[in-house]
Residue frames as a rotation matrix with the C-alpha (Angstrom) as fourth column:
UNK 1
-0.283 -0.424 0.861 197.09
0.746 -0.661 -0.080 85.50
0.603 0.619 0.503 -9.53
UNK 2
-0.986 -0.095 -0.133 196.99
0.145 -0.885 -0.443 89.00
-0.076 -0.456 0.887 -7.97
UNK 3
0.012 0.992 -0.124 193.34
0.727 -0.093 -0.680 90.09
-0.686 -0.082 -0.723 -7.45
UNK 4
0.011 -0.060 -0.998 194.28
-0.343 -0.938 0.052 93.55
-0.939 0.342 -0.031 -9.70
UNK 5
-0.821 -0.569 -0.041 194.80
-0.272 0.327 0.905 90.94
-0.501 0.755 -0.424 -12.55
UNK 6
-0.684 0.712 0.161 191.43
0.579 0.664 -0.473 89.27
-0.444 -0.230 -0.866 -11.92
UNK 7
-0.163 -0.006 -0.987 190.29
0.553 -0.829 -0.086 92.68
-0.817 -0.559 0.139 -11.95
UNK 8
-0.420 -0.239 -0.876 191.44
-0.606 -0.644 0.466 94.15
-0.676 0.726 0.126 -14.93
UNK 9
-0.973 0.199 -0.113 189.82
0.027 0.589 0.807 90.84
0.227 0.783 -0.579 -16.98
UNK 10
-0.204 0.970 -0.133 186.41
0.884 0.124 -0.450 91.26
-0.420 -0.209 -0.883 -15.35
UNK 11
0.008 0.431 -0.902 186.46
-0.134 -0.894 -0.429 95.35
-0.991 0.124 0.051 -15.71
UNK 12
0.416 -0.158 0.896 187.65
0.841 0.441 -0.313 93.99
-0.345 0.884 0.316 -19.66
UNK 13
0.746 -0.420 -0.517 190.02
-0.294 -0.904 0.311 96.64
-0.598 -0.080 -0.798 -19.54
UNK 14
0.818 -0.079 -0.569 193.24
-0.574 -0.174 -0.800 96.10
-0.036 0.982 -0.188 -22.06
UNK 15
0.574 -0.766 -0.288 196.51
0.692 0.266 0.671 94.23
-0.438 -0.585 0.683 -21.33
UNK 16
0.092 -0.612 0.785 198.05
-0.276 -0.774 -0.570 97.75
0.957 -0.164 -0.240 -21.92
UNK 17
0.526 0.359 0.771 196.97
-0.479 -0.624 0.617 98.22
0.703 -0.694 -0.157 -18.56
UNK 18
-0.726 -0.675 0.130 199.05
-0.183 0.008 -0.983 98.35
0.663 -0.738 -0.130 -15.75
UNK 19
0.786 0.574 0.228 197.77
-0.488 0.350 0.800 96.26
0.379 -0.740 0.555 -12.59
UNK 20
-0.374 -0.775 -0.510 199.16
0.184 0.477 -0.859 95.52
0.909 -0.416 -0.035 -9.09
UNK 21
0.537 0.686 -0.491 198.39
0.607 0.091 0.789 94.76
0.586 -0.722 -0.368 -5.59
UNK 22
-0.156 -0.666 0.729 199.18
-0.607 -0.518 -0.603 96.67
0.780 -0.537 -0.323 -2.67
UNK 23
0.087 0.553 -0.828 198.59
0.453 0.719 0.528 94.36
0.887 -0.421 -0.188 0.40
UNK 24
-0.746 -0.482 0.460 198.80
-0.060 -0.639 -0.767 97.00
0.664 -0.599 0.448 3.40
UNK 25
-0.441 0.536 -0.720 195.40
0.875 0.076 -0.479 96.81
-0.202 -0.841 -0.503 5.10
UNK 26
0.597 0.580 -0.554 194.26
0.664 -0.745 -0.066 99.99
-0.451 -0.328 -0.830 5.91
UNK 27
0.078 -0.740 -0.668 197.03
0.249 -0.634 0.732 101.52
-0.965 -0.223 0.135 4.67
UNK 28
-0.354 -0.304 0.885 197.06
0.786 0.416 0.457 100.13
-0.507 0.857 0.092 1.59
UNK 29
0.599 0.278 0.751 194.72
0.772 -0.452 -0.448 102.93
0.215 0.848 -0.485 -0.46
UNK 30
0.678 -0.639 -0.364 197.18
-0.061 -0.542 0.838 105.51
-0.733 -0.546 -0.406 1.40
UNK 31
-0.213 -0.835 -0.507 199.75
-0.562 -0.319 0.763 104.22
-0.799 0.447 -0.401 -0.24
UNK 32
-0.078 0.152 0.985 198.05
0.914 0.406 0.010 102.53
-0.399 0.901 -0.170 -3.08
UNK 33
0.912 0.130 0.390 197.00
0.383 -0.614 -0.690 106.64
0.150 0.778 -0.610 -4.35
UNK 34
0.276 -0.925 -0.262 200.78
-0.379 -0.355 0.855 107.79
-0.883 -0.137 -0.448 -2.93
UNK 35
-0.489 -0.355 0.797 201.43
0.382 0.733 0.562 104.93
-0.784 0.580 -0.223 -6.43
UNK 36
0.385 0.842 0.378 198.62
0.846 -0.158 -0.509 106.23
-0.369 0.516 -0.773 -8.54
UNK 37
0.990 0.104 -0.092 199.76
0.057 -0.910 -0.411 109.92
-0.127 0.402 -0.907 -8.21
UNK 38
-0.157 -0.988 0.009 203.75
-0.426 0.076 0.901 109.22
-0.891 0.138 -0.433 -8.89
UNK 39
-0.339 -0.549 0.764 202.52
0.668 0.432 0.606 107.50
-0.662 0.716 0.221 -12.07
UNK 40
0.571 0.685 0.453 200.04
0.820 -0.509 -0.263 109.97
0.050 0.521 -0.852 -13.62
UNK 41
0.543 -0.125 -0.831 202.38
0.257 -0.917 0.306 113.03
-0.800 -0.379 -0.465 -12.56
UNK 42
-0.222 -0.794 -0.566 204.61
-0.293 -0.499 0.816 112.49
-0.930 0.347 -0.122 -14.41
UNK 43
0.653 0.578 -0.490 202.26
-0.719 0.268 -0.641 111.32
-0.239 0.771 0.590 -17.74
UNK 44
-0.876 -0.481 0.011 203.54
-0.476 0.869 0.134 107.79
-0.074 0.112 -0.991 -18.10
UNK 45
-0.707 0.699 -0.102 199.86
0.700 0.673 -0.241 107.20
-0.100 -0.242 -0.965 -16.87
UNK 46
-0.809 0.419 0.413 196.80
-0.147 -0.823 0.548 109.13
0.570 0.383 0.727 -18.37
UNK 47
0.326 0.939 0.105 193.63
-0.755 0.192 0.627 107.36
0.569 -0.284 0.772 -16.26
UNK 48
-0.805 -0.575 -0.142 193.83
-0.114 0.385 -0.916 105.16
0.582 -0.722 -0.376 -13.13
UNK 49
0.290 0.743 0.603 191.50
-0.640 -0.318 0.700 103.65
0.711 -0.589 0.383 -10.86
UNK 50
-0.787 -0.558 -0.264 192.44
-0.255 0.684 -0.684 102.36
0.562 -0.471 -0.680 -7.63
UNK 51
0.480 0.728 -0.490 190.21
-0.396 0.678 0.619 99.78
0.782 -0.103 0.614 -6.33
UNK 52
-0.778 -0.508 0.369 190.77
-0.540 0.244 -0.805 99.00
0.319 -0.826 -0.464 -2.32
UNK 53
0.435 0.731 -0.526 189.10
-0.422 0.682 0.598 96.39
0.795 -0.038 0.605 -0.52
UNK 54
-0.741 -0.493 0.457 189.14
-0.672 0.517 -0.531 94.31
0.026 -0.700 -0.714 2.93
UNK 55
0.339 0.764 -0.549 187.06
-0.221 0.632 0.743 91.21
0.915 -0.131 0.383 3.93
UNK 56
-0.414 -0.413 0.811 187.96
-0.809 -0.241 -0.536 91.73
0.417 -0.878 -0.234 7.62
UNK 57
0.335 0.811 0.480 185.09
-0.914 0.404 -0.044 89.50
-0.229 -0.424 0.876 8.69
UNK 58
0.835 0.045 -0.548 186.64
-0.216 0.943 -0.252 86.53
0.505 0.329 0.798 6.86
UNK 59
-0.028 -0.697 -0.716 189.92
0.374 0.657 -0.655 85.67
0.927 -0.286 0.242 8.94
UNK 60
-0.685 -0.026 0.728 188.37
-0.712 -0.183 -0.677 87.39
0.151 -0.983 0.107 12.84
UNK 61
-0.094 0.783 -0.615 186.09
0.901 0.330 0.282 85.72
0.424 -0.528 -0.736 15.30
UNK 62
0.190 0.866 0.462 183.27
0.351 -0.500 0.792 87.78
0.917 0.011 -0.399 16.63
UNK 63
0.855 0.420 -0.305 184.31
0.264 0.152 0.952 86.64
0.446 -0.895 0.019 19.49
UNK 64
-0.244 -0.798 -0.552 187.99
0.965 -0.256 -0.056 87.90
-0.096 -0.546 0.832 19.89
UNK 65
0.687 0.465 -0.558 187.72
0.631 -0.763 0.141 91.41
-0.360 -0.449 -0.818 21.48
UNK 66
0.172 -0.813 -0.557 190.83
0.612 -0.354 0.707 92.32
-0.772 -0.463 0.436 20.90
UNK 67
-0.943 -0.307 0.128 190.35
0.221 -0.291 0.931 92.90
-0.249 0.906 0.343 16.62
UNK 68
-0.436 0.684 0.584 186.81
0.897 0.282 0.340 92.59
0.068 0.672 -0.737 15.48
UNK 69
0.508 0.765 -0.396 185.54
0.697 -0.635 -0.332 95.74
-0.505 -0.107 -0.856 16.83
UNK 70
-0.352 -0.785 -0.509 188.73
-0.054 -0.526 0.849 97.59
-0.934 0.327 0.143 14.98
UNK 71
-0.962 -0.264 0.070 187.96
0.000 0.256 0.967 96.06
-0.273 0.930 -0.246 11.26
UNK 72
0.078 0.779 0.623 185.19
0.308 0.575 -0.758 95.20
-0.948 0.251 -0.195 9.05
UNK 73
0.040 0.071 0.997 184.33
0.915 0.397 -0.065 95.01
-0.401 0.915 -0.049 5.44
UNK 74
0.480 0.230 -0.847 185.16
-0.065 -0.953 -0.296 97.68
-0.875 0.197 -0.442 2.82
UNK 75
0.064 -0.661 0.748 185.50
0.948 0.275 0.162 98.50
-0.313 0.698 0.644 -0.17
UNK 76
0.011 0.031 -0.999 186.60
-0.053 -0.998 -0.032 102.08
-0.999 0.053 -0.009 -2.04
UNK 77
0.280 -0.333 0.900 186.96
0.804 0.593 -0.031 103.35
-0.524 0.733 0.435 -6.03
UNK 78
0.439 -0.151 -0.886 188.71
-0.019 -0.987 0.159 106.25
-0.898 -0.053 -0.436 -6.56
UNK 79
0.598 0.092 0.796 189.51
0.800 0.001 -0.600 107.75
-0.056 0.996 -0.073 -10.26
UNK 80
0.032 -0.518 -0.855 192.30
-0.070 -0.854 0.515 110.09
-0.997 0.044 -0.063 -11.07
UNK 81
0.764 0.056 0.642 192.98
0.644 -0.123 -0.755 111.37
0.037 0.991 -0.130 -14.87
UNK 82
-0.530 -0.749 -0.397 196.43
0.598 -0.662 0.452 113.25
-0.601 0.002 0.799 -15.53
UNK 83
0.834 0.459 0.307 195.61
0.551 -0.652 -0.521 117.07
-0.039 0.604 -0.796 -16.68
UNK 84
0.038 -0.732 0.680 198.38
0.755 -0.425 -0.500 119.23
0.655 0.532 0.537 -18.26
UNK 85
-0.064 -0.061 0.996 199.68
-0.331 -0.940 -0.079 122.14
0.942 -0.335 0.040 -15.78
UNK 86
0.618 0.521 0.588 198.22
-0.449 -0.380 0.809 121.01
0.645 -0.764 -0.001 -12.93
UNK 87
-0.179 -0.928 0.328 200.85
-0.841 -0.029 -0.540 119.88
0.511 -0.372 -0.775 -9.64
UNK 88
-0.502 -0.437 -0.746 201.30
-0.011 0.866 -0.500 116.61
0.865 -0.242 -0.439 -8.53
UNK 89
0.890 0.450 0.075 199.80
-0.139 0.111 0.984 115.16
0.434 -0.886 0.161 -5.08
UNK 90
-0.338 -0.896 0.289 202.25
-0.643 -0.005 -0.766 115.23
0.687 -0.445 -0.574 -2.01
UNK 91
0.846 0.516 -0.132 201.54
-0.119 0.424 0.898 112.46
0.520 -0.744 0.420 0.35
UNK 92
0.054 -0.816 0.576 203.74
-0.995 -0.091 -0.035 111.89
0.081 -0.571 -0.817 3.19
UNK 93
0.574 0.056 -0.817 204.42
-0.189 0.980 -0.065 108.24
0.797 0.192 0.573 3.71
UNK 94
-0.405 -0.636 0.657 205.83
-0.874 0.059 -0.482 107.04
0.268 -0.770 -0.579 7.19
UNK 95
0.220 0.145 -0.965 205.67
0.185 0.965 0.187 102.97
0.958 -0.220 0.186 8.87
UNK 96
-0.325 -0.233 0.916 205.19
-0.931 0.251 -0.267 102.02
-0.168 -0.940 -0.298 12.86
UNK 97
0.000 0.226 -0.974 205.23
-0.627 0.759 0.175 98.72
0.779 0.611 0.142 13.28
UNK 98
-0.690 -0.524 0.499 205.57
-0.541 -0.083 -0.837 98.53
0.480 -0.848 -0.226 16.43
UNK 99
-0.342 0.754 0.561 202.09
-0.667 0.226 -0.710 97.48
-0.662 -0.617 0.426 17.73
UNK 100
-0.257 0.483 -0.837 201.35
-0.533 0.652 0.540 94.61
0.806 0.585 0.090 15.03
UNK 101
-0.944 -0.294 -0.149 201.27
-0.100 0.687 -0.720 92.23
0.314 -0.665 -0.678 17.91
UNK 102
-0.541 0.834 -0.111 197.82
-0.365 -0.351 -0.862 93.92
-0.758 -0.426 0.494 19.06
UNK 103
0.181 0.811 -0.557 196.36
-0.561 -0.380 -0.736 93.06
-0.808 0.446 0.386 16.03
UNK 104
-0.462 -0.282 -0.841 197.87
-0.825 0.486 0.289 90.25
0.327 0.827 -0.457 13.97
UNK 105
0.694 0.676 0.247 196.65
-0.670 0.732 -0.123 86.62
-0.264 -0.081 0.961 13.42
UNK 106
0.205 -0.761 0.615 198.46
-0.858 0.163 0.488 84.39
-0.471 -0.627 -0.620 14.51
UNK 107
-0.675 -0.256 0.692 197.63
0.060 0.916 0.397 81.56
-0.735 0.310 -0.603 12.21
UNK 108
0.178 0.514 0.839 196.70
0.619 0.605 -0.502 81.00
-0.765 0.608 -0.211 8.92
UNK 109
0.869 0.046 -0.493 198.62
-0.434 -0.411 -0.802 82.04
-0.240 0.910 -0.337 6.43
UNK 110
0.561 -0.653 -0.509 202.20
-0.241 0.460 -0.855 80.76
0.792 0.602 0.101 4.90
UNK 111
-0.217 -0.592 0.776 204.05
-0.787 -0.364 -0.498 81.59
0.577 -0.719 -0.388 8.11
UNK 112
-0.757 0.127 0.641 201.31
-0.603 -0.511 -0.612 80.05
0.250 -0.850 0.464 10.24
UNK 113
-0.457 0.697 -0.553 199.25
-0.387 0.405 0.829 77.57
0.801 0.592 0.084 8.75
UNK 114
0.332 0.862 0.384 195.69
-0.907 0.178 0.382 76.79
0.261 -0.475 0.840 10.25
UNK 115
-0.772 -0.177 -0.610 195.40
-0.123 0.984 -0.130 73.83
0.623 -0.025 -0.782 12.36
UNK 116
0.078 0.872 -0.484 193.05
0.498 0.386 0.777 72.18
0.864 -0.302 -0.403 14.27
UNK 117
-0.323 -0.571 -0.755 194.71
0.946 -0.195 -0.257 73.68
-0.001 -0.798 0.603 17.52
UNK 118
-0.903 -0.307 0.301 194.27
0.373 -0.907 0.195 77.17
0.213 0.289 0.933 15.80
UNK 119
-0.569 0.636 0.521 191.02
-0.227 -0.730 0.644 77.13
0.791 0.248 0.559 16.18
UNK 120
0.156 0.514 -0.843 190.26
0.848 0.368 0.381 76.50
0.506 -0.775 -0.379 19.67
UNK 121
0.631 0.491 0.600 188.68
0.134 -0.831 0.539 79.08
0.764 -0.260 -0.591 21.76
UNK 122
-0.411 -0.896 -0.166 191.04
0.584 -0.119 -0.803 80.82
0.700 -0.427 0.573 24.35
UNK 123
0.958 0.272 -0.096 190.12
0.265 -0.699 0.664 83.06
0.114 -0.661 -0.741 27.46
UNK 124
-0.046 -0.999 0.007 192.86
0.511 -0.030 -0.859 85.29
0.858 -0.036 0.512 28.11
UNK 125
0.117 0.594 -0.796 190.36
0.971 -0.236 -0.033 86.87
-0.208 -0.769 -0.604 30.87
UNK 126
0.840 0.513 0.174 189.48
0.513 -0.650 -0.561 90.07
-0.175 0.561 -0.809 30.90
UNK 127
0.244 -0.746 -0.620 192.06
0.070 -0.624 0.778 93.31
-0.967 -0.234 -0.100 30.70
């Protein structure tokens, strides 16, 4: 199940409650409050916490240069509450994708599954 589901039975919060992942990375709490404040503006949603999180450290080696020094563990918990009167957040919202290459893993996940291969060590020398 979604982790927000997992979530919402640990915090013992209601099954009123509205829960969903964003998976974006970094991006994700970006647009995870860009979601937050589009549901609360318009009072559909009175209270809201968004709960972001990475475990960078679990799918890099130390030892590739190319990501680990970019990432690492976080987590965030930000609270909003709709109040009568008051205007809406604007966020802008815009995608490059261009440079994933720099910075994806190549294996292990649905695409990509792990093999033995996958994890042998590579020099690509330096540069």
């Amino acid at each position: 199940p979604a982790t927000s589901c997992i979530l919402q039975d640990r915090l013992g919060l209601p099954k009123e409650c509205l829960a969903f992942d964003v998976s974006l990375g970094c991006s994700g709490w970006v647009y995870g409050m860009n979601s937050v404040a589009s549901l609360i503006s318009n009072g559909s949603v009175k209270k809201a916490l968004l709960l972001c999180g990475d475990l960078a450290s679990r799918t890099q080696s130390y030892r590739d240069k190319t990501a680990y020094p970019l990432f690492g563990d976080a987590g965030t918990c930000t609270a909003m509450e709709y109040q009568d009167g008051v205007k809406g957040i604007k966020i802008h919202l815009a995608t490059d994708g261009d440079g994933y290459r720099a910075i994806i893993i190549p294996d292990g996940g649905y695409r990509n599954p792990t093999t033995k291969e996958s994890l042998d060590f590579k020099d690509y020398g330096g540069g």
